[in-house]
C-alpha atoms as one frame of an Amber mdcrd trajectory, in Angstrom:
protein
 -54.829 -40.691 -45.333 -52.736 -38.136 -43.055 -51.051 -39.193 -40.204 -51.925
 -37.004 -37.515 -49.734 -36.474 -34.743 -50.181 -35.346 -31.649 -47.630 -33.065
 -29.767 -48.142 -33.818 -25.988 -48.169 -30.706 -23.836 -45.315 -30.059 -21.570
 -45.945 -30.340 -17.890 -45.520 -27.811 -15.311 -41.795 -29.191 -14.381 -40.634
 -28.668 -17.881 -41.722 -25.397 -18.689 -40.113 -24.349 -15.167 -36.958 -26.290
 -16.804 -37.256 -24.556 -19.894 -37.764 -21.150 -18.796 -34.580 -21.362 -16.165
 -32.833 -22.129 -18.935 -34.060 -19.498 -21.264 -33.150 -16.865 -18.665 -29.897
 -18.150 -17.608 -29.013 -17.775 -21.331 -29.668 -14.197 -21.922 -29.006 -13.016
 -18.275 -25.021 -14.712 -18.238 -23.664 -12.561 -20.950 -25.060  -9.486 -19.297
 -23.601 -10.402 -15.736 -20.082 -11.180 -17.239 -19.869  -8.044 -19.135 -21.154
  -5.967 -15.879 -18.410  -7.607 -13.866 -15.578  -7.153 -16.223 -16.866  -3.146
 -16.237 -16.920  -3.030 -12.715 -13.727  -4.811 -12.339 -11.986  -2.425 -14.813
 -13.291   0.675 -13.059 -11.895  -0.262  -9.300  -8.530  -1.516 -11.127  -8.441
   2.150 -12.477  -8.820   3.147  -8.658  -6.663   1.685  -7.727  -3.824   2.749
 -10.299  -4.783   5.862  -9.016  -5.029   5.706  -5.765  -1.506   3.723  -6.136
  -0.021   7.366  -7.964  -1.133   9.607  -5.352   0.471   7.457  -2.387   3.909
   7.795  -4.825   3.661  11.537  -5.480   2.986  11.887  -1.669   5.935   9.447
  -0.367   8.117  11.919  -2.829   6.444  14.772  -0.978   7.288  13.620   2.597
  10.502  12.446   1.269  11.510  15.870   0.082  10.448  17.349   3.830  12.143
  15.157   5.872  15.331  16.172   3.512  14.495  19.917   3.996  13.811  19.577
   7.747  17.510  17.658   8.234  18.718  20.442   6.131  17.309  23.679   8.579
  18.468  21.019  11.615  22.197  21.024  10.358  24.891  22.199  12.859  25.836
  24.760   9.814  22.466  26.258   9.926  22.347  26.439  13.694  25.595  28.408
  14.012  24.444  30.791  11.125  21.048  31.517  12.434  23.012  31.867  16.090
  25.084  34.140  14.427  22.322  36.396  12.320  20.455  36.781  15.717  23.523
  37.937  17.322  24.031  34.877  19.966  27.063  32.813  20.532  27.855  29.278
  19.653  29.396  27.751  22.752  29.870  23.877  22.441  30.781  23.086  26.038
  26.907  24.501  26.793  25.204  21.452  24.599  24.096  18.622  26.322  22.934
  15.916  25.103  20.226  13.052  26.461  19.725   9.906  25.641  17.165   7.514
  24.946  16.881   3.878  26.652
């Protein structure tokens, strides 16, 4: 004679069980990958973000050089002079900050 066995049926609980388990398998993998995307694409913002500050600092950089140049006393006294004007020192005052 056979031995017959018989499989006992899961409760409610254990199916729940099994199911959260099930689904926390398959759905990890997907979330890790999806993070590591989306972490890869705002690190490649921000390289980029991080090149146009530098190409803009070298920008203002090269400005502020230019500007200091046309503010030199040399350029003063040859744009006085191209205009026709005099360059008298004794008229210059000069104020100070506090």
């Amino acid at each position: 004679m056979k031995v017959i066995k018989k499989r006992k049926k899961l409760g409610k609980f254990e199916r729940l069980l099994y199911t959260f388990a099930i689904v926390l398998t398959l759905s990890l993998p997907v979330s890790i990958v999806f993070t590591k995307a989306t972490l890869a694409q705002i690190n490649f913002e921000v390289e980029k973000a991080k090149k146009e500050i530098a190409n803009q600092s070298k920008t203002n950089q090269s400005l502020s050089m230019k500007i200091n140049e046309l503010a030199s006393l040399d350029k003063i006294e040859e744009v006085a002079k191209n205009e026709g004007l005099s360059y008298n020192n004794d008229n210059i005052k000069t104020v100070e900050e506090k």
